[in-house]
Structure formats: structure tokens, C-alpha cells
N, C-alpha and C positions, 0 to 999 in steps of 0.2 A: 504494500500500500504506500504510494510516493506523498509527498507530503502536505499536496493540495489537499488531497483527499481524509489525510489526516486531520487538517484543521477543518475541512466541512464535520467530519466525525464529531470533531470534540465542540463545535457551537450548537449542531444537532441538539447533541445526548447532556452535553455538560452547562451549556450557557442556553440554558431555557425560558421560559418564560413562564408568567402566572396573569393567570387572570382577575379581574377585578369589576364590578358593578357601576356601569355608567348611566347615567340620566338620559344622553341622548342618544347613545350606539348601542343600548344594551348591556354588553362587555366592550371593557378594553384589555391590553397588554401590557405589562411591565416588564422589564427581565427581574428575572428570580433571584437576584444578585446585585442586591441596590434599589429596587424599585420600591414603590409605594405605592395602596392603596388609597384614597380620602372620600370623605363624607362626613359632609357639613348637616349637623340638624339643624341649625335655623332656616335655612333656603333648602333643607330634603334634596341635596347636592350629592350624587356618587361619580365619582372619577379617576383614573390615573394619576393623581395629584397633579392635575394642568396646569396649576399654579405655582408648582413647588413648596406650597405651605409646610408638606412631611421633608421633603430633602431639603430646604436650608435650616429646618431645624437641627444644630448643634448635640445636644442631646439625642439625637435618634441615628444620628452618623455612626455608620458599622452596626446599629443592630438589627439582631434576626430575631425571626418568630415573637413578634408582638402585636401590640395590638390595646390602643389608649386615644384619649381625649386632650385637647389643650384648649386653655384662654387663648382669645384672640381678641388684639384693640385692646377697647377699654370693658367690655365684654365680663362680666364676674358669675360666668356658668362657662365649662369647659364643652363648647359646643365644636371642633374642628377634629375631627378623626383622624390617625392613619394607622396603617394597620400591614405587618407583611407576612402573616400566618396563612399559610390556607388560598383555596381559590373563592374565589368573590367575597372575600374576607372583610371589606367592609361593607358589605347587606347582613353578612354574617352576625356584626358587633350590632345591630339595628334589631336583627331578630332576633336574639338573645335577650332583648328588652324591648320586645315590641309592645307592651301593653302602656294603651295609651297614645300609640302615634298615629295618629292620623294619616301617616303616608304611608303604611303599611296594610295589609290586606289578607285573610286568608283564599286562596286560588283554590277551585277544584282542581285536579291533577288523576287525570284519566286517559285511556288511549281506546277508543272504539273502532273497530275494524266491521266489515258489515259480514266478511267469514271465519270472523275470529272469536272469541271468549273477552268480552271488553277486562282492561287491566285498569283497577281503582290504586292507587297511590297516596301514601301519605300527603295530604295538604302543603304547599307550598308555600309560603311567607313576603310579598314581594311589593313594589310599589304599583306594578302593574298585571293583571290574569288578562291570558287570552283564551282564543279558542281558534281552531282553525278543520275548518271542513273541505272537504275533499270528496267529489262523486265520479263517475263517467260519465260521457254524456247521452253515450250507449252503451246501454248496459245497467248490470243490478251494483258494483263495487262500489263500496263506500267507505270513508273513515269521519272519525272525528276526533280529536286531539285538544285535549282541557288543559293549561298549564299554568306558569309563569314567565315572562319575556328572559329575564336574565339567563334563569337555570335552561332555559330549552333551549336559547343562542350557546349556553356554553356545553350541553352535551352536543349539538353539531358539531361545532370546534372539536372540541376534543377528540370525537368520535371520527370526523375526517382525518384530522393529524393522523392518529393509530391505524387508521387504514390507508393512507398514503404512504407509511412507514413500513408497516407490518403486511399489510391487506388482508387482516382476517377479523376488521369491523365496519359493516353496513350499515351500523343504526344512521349513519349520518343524514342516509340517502330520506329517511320518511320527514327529516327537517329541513330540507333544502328549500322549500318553498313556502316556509313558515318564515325562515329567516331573510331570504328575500325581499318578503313586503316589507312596507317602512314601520320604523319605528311605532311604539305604541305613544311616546310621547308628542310626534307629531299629527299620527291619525289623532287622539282624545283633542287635541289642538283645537279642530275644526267640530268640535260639538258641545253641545249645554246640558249641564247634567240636569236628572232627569228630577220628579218629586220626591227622590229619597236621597237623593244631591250624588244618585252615583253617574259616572259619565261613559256610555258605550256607542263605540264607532269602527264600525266594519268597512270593508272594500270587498269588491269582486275580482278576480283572476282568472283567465281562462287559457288553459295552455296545453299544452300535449306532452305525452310522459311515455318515450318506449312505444311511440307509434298510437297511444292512445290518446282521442282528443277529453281532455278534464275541466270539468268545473269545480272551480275553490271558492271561498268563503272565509275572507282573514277578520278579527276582531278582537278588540281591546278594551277593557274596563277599568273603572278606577272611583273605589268608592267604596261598595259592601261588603261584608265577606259571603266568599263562593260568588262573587257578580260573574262569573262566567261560566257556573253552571245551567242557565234556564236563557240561552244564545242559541237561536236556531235559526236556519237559511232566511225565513218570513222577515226577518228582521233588518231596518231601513240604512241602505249604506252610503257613504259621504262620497264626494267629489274630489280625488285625491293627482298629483301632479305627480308621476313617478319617475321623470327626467331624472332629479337629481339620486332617486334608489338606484337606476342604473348606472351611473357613473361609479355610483360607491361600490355594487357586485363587481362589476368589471374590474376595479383595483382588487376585488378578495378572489376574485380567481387568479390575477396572476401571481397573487402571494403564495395561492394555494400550487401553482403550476411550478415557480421557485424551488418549493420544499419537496415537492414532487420530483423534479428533478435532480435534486439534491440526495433524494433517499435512491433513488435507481444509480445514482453514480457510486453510491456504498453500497448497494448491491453488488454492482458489476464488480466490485476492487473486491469484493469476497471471493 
């Protein structure tokens, strides 16, 4: 093995990265080695530390696996997080102590197949629940898919990485078109929540999958807990500009096409 191929190896496997709970992508990335979590309770803020509020902190230079609060300003409540345990570790430190916030939620978390045994899942914790349906447009096949925005964007992730690597995981493939549509923070954007002050807004998708033409059904809530369990097709969907979602897949695929190439070139040197 010459020695390009050794240093692809070692950023690979040894200089990796973690994920963390963003307001407006979902998930972001850090490297695993220095990076920072944040989330702000006054503004319900999760992010990559975009600011640097955790890395020019003094104090927090060189440590691992934590996860705490600081004053900011003039501020005398310890409301600025950061955190570098764990993946999405600061939704994590929110739902540890979720009672009482407001911007937190419990999500149904189910997976309905129309040939399958539906699978119920422990409840999910998050600022946003969706749901996203899935039919033929000939034909009986059907799914429906209950979750949370954060956790369902990071099992795709993850679940592609380990099969562009490995190739012996496909969960990726039943979330490709969940993560796709835009954000839940900017569909809820475009609607008024309803007489129990919760806020839901769907889109329409219609695409073809392996030679079959599909109709989908994407949706996001925010407000009751389970607001994404009683979300069915009947239900009124907004007016949405997906220009700029495109732009943004098209950069995750060629990040994806990158790593892809990057794992077949360590293939090949075995």
C-alpha cells in the first residue's frame, strides 16, 4: 500500500467525524477531534458551533467527552451549550431535560410497509416529527414512515457511509427521499399553526424509483406531542420552491461520490 493510499486510510478510519443537531440542515458535521456541538436555549439554536462560542472558549481547549452550559453577556442563567460526547449530543443534553421546553416534542416513530408487519419504536424527542408516505401509482405498494427530522437524517448518513464502505447496509436507500425534501424548519415557515397552536405542512413529490413511477407525501409538525401521528394523504399541502433543495443534494452527492471513491481505492490496495 504506497503512501497516498495510506493517508486516504488513516483520514477515513482515524480522522472522522461526529454529528450534531442543526436548526436548519437537520444534522451537521464536526471532526471528532476538536469539534463542537452548540445549542442555545434562549433562541432553541442547535448547531456546529457556527459561531465559535465552544472553540474560543479557553476552558474547553483539549477536552473530550463533555458536555455543559455557560453564561453569556450579561446573561445570569447558563443558557449557551456545547457538548463533544456522542452523536447529536446537543439534542441529547435538551432531552435529558426536556420537561418543560417548549421546543421539544414527543414524535410517533413507526415504519409501515403495506407487505410488511408495521414496526412501533420507542418515541422520539425532537424539535421537529414528520411523516412521510410513499405509494405506487400503479399498483397496491405502500409505506408510511413516523419519525423525527434529526434522528432519521442521521441514520441515512450513517447508514450510506457503512455501505459505501463496507456494502453490507441498505437501510439508507428507504430514507433517500425523506431527506431530500426541504427542511422541516423551512416547510413549518410557510404555515399558521392551527387551534391547539400546533403547526403542520406537507409537500407533494412524485418520482420514479427502479423503473416504478411513485407518489410521496412529505410532512412536518411542531407543537403537540405524537402531532405526526393522525397525518394522512387528505391532508392540505403548501407551495414550496425546491430550487435551492437541489442545489444542496447535488453538493451531498458528490460528497457522497468522494468517499465512494475513496473506499474502492482501499479496496483495490487490499
Amino acid at each position: 500500500m504506497n503512501i497516498a493510499i495510506l493517508f486516504l486510510y488513516f483520514n477515513l478510519y482515524f480522522v472522522s467525524s461526529r454529528f450534531c443537531t442543526d436548526s436548519k440542515k437537520g444534522i451537521c458535521e464536526v471532526d471528532d477531534l476538536g469539534g463542537w456541538c452548540y445549542h442555545n436555549i434562549t433562541s432553541n439554536e442547535y448547531s456546529c458551533d457556527d459561531n465559535n462560542f465552544c472553540t474560543n472558549k479557553e476552558n474547553l481547549k483539549g477536552r473530550t467527552n463533555f458536555g455543559g452550559c455557560y453564561k453569556s453577556g450579561d446573561s445570569e442563567e447558563s443558557t449557551e451549550c456545547c457538548c463533544n460526547k456522542g452523536e447529536l449530543c446537543n439534542l441529547a443534553m435538551m432531552v435529558a431535560q426536556s420537561e418543560g421546553n417548549d421546543d421539544l416534542q414527543k414524535c410517533y416513530y413507526a415504519n409501515e410497509k403495506s407487505n410488511e408487519e408495521t414496526v412501533v419504536y420507542k418515541e422520539c424527542v425532537e424539535p421537529y416529527c414528520l411523516v412521510y408516505m410513499e405509494k405506487d401509482v400503479i399498483g397496491t405498494t405502500s409505506r408510511v414512515f413516523h419519525g423525527c427530522e434529526s434522528k432519521t437524517i442521521f441514520r441515512y448518513k450513517t447508514s450510506k457511509i457503512e455501505n459505501d464502505i463496507y456494502g453490507n447496509n441498505t437501510n439508507w436507500d428507504e430514507f433517500e427521499k425523506i431527506v431530500e425534501n426541504p427542511r422541516c424548519s423551512r416547510i413549518l415557515d410557510l404555515v399558521e399553526p392551527n387551534e391547539n397552536g400546533t403547526k403542520i405542512g406537507c409537500i407533494d413529490t412524485n418520482y420514479v424509483h427502479n423503473g416504478i413511477e411513485k407518489k410521496g407525501k412529505y410532512c412536518c409538525c411542531k407543537g403537540t406531542d405524537f402531532c405526526n401521528e393522525g397525518i394522512h394523504w387528505s391532508h392540505q399541502t403548501v407551495s414550496f420552491d425546491f430550487s435551492s433543495e437541489i442545489n444542496s443534494s447535488v453538493k451531498s452527492k458528490i460528497s457522497t461520490l468522494i468517499l465512494m471513491i475513496i473506499a474502492f481505492i482501499i479496496k483495490m490496495s487490499e
